[in-house]
mmCIF file of the N, C-alpha and C atoms, coordinates in Angstrom:
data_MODEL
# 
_entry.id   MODEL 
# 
loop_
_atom_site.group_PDB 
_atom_site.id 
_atom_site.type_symbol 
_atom_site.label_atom_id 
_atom_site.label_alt_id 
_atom_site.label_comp_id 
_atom_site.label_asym_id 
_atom_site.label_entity_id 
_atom_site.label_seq_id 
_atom_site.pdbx_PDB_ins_code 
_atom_site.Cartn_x 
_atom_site.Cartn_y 
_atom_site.Cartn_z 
_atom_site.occupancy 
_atom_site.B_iso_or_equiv 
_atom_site.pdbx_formal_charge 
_atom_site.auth_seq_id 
_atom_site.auth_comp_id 
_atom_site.auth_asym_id 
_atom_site.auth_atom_id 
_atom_site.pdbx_PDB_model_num 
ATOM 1   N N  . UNK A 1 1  ? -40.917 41.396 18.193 1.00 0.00 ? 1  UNK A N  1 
ATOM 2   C CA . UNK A 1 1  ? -41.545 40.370 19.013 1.00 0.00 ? 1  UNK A CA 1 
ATOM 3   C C  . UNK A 1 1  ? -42.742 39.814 18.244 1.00 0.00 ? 1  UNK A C  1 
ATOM 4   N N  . UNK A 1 2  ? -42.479 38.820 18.228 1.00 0.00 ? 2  UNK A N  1 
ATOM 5   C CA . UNK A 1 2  ? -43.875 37.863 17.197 1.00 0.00 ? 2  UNK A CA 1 
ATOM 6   C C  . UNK A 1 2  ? -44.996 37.414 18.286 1.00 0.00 ? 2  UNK A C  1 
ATOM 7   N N  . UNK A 1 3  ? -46.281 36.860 17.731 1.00 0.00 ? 3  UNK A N  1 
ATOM 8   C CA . UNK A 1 3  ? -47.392 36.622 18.366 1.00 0.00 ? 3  UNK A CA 1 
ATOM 9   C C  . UNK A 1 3  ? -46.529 35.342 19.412 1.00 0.00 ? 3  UNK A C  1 
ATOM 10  N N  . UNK A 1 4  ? -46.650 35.322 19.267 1.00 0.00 ? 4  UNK A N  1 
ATOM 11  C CA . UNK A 1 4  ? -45.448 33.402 19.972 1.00 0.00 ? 4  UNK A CA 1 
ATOM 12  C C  . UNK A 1 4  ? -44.906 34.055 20.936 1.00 0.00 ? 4  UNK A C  1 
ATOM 13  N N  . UNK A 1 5  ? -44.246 35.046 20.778 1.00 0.00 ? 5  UNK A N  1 
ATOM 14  C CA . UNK A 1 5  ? -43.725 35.462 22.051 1.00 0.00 ? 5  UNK A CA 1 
ATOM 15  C C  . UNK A 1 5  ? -43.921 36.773 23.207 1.00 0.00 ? 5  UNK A C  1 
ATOM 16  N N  . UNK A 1 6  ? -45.105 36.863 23.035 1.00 0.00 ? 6  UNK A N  1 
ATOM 17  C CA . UNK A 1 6  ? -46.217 37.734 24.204 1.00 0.00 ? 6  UNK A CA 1 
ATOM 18  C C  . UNK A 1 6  ? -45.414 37.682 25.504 1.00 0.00 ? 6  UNK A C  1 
ATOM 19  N N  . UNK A 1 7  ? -46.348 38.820 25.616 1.00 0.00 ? 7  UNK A N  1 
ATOM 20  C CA . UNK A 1 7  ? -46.009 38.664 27.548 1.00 0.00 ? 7  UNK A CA 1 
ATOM 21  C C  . UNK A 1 7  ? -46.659 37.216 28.691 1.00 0.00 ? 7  UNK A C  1 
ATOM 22  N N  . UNK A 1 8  ? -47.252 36.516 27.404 1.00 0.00 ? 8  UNK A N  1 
ATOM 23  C CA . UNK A 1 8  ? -47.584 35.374 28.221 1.00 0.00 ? 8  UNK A CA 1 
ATOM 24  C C  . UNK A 1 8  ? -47.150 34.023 27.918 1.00 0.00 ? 8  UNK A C  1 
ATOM 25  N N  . UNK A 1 9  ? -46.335 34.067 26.381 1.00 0.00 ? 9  UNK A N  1 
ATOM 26  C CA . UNK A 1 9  ? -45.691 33.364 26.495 1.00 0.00 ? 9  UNK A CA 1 
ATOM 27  C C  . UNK A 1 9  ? -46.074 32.008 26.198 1.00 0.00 ? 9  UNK A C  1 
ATOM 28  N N  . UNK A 1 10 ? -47.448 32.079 26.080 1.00 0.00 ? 10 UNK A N  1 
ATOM 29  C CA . UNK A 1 10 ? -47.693 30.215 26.024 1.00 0.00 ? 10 UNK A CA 1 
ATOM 30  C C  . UNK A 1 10 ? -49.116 30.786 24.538 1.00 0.00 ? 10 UNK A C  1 
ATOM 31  N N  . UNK A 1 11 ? -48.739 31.767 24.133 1.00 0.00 ? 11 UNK A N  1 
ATOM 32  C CA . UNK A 1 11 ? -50.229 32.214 23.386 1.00 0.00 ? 11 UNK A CA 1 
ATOM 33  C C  . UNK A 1 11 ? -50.403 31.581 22.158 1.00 0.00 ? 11 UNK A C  1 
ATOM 34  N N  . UNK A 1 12 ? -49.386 30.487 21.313 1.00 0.00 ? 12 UNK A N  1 
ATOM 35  C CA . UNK A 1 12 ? -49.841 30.035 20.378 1.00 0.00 ? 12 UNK A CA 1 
ATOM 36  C C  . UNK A 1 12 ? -50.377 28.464 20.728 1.00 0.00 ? 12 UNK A C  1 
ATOM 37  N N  . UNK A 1 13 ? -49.611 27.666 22.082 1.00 0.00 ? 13 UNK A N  1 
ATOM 38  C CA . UNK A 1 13 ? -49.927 26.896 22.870 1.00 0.00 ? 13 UNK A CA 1 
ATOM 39  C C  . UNK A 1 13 ? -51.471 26.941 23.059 1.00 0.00 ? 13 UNK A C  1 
ATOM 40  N N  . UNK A 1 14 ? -52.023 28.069 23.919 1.00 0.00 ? 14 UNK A N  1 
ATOM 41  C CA . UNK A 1 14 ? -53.160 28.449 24.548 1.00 0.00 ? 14 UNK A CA 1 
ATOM 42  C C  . UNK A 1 14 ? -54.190 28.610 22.984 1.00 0.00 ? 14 UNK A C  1 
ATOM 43  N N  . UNK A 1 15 ? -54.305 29.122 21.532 1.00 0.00 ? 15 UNK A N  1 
ATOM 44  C CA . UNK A 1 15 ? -55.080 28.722 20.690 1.00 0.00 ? 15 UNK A CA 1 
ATOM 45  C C  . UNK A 1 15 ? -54.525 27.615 19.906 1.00 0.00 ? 15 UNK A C  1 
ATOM 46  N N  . UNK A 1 16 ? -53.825 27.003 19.982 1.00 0.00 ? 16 UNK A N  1 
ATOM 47  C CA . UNK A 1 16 ? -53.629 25.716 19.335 1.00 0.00 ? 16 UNK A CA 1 
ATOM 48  C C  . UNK A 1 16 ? -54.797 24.995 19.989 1.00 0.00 ? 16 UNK A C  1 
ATOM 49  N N  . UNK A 1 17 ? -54.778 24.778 21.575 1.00 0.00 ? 17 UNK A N  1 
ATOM 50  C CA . UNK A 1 17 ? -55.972 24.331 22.361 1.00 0.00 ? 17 UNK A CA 1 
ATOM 51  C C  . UNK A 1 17 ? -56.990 24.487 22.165 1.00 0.00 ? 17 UNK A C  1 
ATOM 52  N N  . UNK A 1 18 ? -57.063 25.700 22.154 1.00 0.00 ? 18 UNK A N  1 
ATOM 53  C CA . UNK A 1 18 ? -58.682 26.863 21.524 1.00 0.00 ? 18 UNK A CA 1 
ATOM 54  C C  . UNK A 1 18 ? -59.114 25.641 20.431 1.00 0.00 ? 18 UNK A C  1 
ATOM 55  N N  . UNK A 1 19 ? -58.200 26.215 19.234 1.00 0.00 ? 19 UNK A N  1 
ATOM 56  C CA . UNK A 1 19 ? -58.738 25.471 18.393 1.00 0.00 ? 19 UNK A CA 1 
ATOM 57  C C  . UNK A 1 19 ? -59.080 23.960 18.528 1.00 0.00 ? 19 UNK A C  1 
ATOM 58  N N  . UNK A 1 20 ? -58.294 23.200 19.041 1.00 0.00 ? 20 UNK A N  1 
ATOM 59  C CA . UNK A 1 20 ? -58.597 21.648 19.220 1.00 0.00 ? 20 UNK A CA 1 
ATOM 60  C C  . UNK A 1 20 ? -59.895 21.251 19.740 1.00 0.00 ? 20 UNK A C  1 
ATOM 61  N N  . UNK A 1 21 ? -60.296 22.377 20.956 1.00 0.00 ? 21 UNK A N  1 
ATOM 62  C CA . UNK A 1 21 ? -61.359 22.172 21.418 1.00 0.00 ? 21 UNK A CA 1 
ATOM 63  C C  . UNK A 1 21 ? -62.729 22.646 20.639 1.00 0.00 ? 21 UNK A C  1 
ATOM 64  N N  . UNK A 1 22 ? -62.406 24.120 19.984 1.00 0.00 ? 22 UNK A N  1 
ATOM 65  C CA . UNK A 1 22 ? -63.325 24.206 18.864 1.00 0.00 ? 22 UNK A CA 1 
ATOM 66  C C  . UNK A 1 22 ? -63.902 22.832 18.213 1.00 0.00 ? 22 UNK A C  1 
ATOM 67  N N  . UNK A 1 23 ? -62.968 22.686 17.435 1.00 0.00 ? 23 UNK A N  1 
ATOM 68  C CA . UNK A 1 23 ? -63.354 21.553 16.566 1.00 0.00 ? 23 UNK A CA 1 
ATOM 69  C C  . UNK A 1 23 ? -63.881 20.343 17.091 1.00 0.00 ? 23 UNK A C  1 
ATOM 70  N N  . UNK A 1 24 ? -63.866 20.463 18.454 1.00 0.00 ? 24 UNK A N  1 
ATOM 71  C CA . UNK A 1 24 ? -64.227 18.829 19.154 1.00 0.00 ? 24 UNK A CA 1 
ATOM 72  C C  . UNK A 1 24 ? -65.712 19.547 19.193 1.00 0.00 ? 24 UNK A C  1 
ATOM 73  N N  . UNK A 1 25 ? -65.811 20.440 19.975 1.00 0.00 ? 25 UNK A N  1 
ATOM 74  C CA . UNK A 1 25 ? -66.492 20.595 20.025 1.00 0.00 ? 25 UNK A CA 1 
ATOM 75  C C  . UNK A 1 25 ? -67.859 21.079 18.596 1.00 0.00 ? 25 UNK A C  1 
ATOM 76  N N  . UNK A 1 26 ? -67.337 20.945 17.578 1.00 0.00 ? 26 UNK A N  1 
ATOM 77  C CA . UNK A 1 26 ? -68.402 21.478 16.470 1.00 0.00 ? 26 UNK A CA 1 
ATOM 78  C C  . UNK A 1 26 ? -68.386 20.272 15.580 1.00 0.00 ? 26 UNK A C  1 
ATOM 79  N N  . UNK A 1 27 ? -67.406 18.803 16.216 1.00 0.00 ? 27 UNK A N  1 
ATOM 80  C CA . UNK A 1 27 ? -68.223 18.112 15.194 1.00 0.00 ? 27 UNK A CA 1 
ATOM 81  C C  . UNK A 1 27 ? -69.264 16.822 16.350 1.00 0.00 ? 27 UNK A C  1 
ATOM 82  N N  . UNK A 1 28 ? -68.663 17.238 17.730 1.00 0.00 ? 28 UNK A N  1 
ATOM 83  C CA . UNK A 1 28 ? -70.139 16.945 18.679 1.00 0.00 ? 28 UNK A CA 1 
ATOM 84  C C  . UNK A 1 28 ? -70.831 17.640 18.031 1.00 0.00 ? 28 UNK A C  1 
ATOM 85  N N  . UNK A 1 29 ? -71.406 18.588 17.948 1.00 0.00 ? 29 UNK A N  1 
ATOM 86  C CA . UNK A 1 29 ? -72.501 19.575 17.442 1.00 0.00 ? 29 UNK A CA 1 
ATOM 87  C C  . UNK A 1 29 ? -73.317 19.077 16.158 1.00 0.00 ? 29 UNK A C  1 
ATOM 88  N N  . UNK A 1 30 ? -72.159 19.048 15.062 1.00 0.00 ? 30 UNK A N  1 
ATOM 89  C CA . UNK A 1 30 ? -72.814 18.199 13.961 1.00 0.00 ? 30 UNK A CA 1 
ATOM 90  C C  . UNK A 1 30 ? -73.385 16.825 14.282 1.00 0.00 ? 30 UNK A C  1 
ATOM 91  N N  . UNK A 1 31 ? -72.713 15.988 15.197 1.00 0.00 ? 31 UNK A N  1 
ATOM 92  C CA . UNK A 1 31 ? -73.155 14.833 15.755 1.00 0.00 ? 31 UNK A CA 1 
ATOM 93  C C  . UNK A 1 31 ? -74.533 14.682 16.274 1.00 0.00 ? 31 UNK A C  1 
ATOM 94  N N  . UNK A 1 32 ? -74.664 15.449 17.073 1.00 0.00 ? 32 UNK A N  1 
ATOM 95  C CA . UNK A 1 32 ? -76.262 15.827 17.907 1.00 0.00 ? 32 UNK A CA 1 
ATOM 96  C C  . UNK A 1 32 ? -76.938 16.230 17.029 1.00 0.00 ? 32 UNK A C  1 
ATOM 97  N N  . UNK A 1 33 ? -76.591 17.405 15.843 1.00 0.00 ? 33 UNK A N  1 
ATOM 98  C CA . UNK A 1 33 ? -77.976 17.644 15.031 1.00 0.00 ? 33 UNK A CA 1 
ATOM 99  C C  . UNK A 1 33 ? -78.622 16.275 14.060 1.00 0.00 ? 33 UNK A C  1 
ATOM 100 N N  . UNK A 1 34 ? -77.461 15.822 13.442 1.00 0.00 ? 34 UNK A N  1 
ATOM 101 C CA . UNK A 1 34 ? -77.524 14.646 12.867 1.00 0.00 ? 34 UNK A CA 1 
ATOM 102 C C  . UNK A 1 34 ? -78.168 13.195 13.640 1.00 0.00 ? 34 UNK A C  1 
ATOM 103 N N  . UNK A 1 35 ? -78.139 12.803 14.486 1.00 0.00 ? 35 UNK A N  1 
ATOM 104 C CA . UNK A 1 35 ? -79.409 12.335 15.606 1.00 0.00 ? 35 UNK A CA 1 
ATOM 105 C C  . UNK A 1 35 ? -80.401 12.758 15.466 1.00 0.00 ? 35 UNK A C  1 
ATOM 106 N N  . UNK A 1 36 ? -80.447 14.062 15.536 1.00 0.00 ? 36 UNK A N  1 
ATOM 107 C CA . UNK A 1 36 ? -81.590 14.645 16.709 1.00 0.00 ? 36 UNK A CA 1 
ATOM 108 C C  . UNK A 1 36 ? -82.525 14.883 15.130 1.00 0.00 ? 36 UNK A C  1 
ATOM 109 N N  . UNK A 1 37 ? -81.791 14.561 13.820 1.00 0.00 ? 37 UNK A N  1 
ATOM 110 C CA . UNK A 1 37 ? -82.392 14.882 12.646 1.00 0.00 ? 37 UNK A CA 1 
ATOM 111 C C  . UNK A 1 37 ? -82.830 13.108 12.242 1.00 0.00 ? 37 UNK A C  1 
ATOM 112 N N  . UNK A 1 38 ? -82.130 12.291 12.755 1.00 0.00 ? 38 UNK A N  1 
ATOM 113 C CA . UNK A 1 38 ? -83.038 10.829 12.893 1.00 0.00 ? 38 UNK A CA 1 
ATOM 114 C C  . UNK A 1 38 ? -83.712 10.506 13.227 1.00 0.00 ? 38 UNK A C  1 
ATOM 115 N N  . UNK A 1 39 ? -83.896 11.194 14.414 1.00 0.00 ? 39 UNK A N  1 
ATOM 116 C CA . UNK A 1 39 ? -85.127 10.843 15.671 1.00 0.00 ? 39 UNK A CA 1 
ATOM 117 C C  . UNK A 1 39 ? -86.345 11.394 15.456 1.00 0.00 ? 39 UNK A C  1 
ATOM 118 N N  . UNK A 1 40 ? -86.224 12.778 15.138 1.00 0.00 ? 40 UNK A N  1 
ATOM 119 C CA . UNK A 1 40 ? -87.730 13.726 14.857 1.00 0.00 ? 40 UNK A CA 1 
ATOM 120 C C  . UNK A 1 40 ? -87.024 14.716 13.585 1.00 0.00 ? 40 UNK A C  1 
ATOM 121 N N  . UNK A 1 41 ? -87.574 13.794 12.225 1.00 0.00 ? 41 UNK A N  1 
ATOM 122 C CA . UNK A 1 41 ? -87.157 14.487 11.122 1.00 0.00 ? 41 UNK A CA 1 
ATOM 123 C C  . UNK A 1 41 ? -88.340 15.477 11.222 1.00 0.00 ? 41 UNK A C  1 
ATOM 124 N N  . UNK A 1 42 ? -89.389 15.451 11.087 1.00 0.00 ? 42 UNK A N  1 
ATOM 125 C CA . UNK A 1 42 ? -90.550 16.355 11.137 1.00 0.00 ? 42 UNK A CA 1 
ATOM 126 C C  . UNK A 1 42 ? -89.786 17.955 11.928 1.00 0.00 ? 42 UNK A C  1 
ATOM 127 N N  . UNK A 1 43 ? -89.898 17.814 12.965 1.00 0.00 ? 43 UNK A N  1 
ATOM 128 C CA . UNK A 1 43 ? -88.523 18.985 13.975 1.00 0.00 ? 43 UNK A CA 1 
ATOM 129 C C  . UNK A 1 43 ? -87.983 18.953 13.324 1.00 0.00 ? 43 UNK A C  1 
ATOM 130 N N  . UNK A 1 44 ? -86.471 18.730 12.930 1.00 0.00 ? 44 UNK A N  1 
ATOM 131 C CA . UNK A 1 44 ? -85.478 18.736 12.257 1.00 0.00 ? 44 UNK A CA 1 
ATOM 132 C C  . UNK A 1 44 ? -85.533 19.609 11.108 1.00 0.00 ? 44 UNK A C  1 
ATOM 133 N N  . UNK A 1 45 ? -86.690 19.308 10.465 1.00 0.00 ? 45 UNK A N  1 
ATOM 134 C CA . UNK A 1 45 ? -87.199 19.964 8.988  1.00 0.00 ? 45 UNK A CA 1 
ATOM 135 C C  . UNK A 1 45 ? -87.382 21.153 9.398  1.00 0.00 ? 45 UNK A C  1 
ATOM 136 N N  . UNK A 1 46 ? -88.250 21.497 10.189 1.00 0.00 ? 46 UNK A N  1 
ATOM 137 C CA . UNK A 1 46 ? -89.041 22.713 10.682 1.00 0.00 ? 46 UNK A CA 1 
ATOM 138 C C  . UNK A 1 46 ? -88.364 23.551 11.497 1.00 0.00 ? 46 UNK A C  1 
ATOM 139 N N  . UNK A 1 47 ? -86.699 23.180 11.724 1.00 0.00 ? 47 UNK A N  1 
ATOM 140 C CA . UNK A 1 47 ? -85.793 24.125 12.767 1.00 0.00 ? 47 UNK A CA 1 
ATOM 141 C C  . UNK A 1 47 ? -85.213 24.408 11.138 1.00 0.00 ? 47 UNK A C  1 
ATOM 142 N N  . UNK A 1 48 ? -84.548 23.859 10.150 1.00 0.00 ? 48 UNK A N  1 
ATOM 143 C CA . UNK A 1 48 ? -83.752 23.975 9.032  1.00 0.00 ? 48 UNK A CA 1 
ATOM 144 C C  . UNK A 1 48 ? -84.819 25.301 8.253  1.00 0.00 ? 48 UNK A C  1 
ATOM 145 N N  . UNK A 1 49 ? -86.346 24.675 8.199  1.00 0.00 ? 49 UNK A N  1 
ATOM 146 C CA . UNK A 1 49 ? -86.676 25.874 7.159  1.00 0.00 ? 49 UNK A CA 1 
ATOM 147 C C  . UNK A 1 49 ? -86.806 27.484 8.180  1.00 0.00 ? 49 UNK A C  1 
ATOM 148 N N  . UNK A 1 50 ? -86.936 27.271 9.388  1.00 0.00 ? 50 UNK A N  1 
ATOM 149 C CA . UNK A 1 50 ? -86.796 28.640 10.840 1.00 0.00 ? 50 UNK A CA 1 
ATOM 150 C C  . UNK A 1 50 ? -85.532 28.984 10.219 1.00 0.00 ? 50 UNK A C  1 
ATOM 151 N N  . UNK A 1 51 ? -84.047 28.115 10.278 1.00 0.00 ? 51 UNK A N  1 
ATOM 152 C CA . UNK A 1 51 ? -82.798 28.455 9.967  1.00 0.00 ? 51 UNK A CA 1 
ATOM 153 C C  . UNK A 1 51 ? -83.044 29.129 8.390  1.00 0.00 ? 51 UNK A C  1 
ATOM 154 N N  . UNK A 1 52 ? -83.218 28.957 7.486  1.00 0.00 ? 52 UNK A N  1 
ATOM 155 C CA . UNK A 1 52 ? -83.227 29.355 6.268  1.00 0.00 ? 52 UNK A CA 1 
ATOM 156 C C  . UNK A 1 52 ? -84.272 30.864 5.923  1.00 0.00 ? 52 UNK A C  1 
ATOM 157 N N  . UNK A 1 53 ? -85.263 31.007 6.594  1.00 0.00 ? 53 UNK A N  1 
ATOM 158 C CA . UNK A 1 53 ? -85.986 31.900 6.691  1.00 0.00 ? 53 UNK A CA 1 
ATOM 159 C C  . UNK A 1 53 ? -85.009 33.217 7.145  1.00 0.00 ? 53 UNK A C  1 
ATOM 160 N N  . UNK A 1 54 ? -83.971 32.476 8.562  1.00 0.00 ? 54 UNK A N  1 
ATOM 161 C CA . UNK A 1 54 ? -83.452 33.547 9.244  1.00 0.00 ? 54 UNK A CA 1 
ATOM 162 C C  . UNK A 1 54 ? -82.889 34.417 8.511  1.00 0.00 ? 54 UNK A C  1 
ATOM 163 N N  . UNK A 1 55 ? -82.116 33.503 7.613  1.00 0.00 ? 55 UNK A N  1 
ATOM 164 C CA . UNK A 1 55 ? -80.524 33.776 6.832  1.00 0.00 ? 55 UNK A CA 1 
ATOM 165 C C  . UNK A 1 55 ? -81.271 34.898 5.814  1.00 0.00 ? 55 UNK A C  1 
ATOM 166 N N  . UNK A 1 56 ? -82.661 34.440 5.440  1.00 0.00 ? 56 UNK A N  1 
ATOM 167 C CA . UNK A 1 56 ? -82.730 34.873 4.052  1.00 0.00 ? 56 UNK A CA 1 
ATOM 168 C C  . UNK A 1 56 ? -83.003 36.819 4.404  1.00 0.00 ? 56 UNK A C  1 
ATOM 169 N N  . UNK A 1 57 ? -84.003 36.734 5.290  1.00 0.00 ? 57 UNK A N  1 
ATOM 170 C CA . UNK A 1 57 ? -83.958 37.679 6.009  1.00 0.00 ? 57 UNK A CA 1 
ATOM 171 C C  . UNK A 1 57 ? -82.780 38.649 7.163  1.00 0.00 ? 57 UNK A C  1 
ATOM 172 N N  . UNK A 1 58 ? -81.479 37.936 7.211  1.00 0.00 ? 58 UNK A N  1 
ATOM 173 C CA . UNK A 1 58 ? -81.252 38.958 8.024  1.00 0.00 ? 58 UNK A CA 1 
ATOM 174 C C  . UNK A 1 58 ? -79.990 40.298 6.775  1.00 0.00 ? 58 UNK A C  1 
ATOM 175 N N  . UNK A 1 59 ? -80.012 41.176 7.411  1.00 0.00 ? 59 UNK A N  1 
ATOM 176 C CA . UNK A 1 59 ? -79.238 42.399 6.175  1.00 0.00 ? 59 UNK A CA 1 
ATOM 177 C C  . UNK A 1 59 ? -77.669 42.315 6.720  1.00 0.00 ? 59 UNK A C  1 
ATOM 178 N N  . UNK A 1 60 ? -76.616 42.069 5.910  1.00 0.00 ? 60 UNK A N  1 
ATOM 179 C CA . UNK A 1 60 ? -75.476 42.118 5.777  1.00 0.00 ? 60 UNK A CA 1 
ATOM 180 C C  . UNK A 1 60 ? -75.369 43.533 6.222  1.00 0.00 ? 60 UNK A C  1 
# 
């Protein structure tokens, strides 16, 4: 029995969706930061170097 054919039957259906909506939803996301990085670059700057600080600091 392959993933496709579960006890529910609709499960590659049901993340095909997943995914569609993922992606709608993450390039809204890029959309809004990209604004919201027109409007108040000063912010924008100062959430990116918070973001970069995080990364540099957190331990794998």
């Amino acid at each position: 029995m392959s993933d496709q054919e579960g006890p529910g039957g609709r499960r590659s259906a049901d993340d095909a969706e997943r995914r569609r909506r993922r992606a709608q939803f993450l390039r809204d996301l890029n959309e809004a930061r990209a604004l919201r990085e027109r409007v108040q670059p000063r912010r924008a700057r100062a959430a990116r170097m918070r973001q970069v600080m995080r990364m540099r600091t957190f331990r794998w």
